[in-house]
BATI-956320 format. One line per field, with one value per residue (C-alpha): residue in three letters; x, y, z. Coordinates in steps of 0.001 Angstrom, whole numbers, always signed. Layout:
residuo: c(ALA; ...) .
c1: c(X; ...) .
c2: c(Y; ...) .
c3: c(Z; ...) .
This chain:
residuo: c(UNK; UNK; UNK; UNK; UNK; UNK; UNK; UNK; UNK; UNK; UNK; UNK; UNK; UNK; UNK; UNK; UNK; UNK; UNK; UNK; UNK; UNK; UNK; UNK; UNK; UNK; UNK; UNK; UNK; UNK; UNK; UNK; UNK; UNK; UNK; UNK; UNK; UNK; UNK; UNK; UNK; UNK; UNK; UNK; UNK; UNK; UNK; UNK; UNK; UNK; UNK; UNK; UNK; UNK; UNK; UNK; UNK; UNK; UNK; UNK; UNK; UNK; UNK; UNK; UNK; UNK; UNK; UNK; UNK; UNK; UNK; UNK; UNK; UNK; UNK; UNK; UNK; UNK; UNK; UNK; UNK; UNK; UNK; UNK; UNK; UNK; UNK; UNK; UNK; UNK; UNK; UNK; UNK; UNK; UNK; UNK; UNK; UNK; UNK; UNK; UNK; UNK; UNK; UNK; UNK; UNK; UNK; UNK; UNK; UNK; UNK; UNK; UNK; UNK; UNK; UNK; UNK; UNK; UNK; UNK; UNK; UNK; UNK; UNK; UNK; UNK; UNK; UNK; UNK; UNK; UNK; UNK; UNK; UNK; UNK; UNK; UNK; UNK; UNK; UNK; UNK; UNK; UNK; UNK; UNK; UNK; UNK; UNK; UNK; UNK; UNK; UNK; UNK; UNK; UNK; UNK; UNK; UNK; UNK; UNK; UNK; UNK; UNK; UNK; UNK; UNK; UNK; UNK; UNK; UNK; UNK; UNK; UNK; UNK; UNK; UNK; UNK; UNK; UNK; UNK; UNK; UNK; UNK; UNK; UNK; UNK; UNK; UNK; UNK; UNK; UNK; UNK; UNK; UNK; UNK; UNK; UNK; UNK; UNK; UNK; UNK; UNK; UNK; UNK; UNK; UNK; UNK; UNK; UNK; UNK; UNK; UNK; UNK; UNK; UNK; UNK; UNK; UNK; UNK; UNK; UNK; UNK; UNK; UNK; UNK; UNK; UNK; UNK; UNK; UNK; UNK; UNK; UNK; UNK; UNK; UNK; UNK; UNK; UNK; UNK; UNK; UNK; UNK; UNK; UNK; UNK; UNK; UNK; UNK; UNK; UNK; UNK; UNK; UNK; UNK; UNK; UNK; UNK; UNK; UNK; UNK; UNK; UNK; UNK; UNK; UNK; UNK; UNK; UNK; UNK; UNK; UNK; UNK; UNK) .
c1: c(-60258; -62026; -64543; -67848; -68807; -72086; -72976; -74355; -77917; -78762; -79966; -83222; -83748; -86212; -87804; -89303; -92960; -92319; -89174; -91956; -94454; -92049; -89913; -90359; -91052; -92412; -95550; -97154; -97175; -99866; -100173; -103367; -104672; -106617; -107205; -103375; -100676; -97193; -95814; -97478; -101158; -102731; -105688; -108103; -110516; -112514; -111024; -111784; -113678; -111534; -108383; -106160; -108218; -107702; -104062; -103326; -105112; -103856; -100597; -100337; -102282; -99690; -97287; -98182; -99718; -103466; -106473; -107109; -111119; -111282; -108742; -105055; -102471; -98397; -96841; -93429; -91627; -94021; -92618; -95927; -95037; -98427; -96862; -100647; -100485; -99066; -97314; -99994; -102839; -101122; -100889; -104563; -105828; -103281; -104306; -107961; -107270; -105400; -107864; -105620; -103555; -99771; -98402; -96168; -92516; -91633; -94126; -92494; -93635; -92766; -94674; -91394; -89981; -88203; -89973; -88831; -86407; -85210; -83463; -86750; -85268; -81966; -83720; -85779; -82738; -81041; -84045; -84107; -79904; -81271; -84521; -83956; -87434; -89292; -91281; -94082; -93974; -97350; -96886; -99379; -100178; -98905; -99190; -96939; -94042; -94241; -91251; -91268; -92499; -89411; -89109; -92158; -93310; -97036; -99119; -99405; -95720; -94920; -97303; -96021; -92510; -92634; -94822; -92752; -89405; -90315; -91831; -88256; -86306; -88524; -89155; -85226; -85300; -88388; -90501; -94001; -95888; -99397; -99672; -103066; -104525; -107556; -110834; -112077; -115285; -117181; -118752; -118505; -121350; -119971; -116428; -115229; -111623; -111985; -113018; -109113; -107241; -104578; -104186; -104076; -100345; -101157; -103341; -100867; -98285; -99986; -100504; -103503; -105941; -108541; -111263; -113502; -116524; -120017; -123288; -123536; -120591; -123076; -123707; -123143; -121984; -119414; -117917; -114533; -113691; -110252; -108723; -105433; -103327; -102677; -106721; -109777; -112143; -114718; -116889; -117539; -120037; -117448; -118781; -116762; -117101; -116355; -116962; -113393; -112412; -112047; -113382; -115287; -116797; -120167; -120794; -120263; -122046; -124146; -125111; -125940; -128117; -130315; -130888; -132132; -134024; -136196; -136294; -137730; -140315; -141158; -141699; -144018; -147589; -149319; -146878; -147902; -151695; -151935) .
c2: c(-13109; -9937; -11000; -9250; -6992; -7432; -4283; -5170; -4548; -1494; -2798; -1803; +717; -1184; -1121; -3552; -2788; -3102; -424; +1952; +1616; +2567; +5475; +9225; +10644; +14278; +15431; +16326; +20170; +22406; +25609; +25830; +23762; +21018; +21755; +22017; +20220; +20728; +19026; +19579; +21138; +21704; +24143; +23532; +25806; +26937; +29839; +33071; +31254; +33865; +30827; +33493; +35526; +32516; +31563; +35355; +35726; +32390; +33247; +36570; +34831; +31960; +34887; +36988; +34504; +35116; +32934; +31668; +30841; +30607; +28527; +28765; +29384; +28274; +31798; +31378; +32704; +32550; +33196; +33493; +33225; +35269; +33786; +35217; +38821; +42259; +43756; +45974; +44017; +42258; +45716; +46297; +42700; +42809; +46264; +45141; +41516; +43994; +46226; +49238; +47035; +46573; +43431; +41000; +41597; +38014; +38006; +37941; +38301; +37670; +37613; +36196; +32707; +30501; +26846; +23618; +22530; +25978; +26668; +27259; +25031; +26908; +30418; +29022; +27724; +31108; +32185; +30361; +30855; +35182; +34344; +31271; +32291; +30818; +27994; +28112; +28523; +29237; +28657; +29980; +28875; +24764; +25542; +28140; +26586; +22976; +21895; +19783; +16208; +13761; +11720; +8957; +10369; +10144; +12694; +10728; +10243; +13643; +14840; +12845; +13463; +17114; +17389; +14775; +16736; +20013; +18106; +16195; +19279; +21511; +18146; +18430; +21823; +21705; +23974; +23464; +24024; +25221; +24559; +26272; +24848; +24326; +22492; +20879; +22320; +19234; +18725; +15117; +15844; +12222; +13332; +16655; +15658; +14002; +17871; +18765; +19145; +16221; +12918; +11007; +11872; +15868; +14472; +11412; +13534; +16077; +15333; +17893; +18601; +21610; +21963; +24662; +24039; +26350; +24876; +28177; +30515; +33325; +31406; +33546; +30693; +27621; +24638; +24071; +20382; +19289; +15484; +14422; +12155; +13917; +15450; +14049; +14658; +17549; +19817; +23297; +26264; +28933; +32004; +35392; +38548; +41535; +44059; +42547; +40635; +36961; +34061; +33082; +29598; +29309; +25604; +22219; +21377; +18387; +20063; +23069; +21007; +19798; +23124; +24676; +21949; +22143; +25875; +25664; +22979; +24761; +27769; +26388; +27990; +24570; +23064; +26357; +25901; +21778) .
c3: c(+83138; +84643; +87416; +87358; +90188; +91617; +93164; +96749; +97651; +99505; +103061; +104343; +107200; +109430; +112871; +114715; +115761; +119697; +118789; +116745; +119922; +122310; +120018; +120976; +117697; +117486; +117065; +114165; +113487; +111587; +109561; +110685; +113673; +112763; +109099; +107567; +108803; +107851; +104339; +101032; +100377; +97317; +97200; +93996; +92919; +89637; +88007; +89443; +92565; +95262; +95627; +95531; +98246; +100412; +100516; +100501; +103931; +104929; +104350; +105732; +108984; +109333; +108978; +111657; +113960; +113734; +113299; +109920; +109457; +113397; +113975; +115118; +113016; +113982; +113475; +110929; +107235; +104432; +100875; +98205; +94285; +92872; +89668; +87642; +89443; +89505; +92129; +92057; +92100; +94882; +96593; +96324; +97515; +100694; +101961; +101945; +103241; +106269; +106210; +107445; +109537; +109426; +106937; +108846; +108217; +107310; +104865; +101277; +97247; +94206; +90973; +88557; +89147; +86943; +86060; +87577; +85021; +84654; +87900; +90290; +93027; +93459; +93620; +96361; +98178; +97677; +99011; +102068; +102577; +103142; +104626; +107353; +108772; +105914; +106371; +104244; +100507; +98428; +94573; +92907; +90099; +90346; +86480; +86312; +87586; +85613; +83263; +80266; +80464; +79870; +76881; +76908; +80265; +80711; +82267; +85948; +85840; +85267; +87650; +90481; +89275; +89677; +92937; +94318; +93391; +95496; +97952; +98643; +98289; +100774; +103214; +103514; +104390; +106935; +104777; +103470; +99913; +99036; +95679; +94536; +91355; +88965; +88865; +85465; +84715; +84696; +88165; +90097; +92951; +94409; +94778; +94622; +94674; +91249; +89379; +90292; +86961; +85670; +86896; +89948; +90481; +91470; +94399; +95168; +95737; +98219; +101781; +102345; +99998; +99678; +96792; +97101; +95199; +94116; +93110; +90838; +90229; +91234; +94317; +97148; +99179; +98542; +100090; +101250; +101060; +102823; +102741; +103525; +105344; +108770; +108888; +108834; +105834; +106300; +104412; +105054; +104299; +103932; +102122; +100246; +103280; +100759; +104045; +105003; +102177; +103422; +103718; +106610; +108096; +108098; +109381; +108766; +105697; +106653; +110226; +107908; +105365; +108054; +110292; +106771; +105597; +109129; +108920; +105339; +107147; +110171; +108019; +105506; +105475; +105345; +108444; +110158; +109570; +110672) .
């Protein structure tokens, strides 16, 4: 008779909480001091909000070391797939965003890339074989790069399943992903988070989150919502410079919300007269 083999159990890598108290583990790294940590962002905007604007000058910032919306960026590689743009377009947007000013050498484009069942993860490696320097990938679109669900996938599980497939591959390789993406166009004034397009799974997935959200779409100004699991949650006033072609900080928005609200008081005619 032929004995069945029981395959054994795979045994659990564990530590005991006095060991994780007392381990020297480094410390967490950011992009961008305070606002993007290293590991896997997704930035989520309306169409034709200025998203692109933004991780363009954030990634030619984290490129060549400069501040990004006033704060510090960690200066390394940064490989951008403009997967919805011309290399002329791209052209035109970078030598405003520079203003004049040199581009950082270790800055890269591309505007082709295959999808994620098509080979996209060993032209990235390839990628990162010639270009050891690069530690920050920007995909943008998320859309653009998406493969075929499997057979009786649902939506959540192939959201995760993709996010969660770059994210191992890159984690491996010590690089980090901004994913930029789309809002729905119905609003959610309770939580912003919930206007980002698909399911659950695209926001599971990520460890830092950005939505950048407009009362109006003429609105001059918007805010720039950020979540994650390395930050703390915070909402900013940020508004569209077109004298330099940025984004810029304008203030927290809750701090903001009151200083205008006494302004409009202290300036009202009848306030003024009692």
């Amino acid at each position: 008779t032929t004995q069945e083999i029981v395959p054994r159990p795979k045994q659990l890598q564990t530590i005991s909480a006095p060991d994780l108290q007392k381990a020297v583990l480094p410390p967490l790294r950011f992009l961008v001091e305070d606002v993007l940590p290293e590991g896997t962002s997704l930035i989520s905007a309306a169409s034709k909000i200025g998203k692109s604007w933004m991780v363009l000058d954030l990634g030619l910032c984290v490129a060549a070391g400069l501040p990004f919306m006033g704060h510090k960026t960690n200066r390394c590689g940064v490989l951008y797939l403009a997967l919805e743009d011309s290399l002329g377009r791209l052209q035109g947007r970078m030598n405003k965003v520079l203003g004049g000013k040199p581009p950082p050498p270790q800055f890269h484009f591309t505007t082709e890339a295959p999808k994620l069942d098509n080979g996209l993860l060993e032209t990235l490696s390839a990628h990162l074989v010639q270009h050891p320097e690069t530690k920050l990938l920007i995909v943008d679109t998320l859309q653009k790069i998406r493969g075929q669900a499997l057979p009786r996938e649902s939506g959540y599980a192939q959201d995760y399943r993709e996010m969660e497939t770059v994210k191992a591959f890159l984690d491996k390789r010590g690089v980090s992903a901004i994913f930029v993406h789309h809002n729905r166009k119905m609003k959610d004034d309770d939580d912003p988070f919930n206007m980002i397009s698909g399911t659950n799974g695209i926001m599971g997935a990520a460890d830092t989150i950005w939505t950048i959200t407009k009362a109006k779409r003429t609105d001059e100004e918007a805010t720039l919502h950020i979540t994650g699991r390395d930050v703390e949650q915070s909402d900013t006033v940020i508004s569209f410079d077109k004298q330099c072609w940025r984004w810029k900080p304008i203030g927290e928005a809750g701090w903001l919300a009151e200083q205008r609200a006494r302004e409009q008081y202290e300036s009202s005619p009848i306030v003024k007269i009692i």
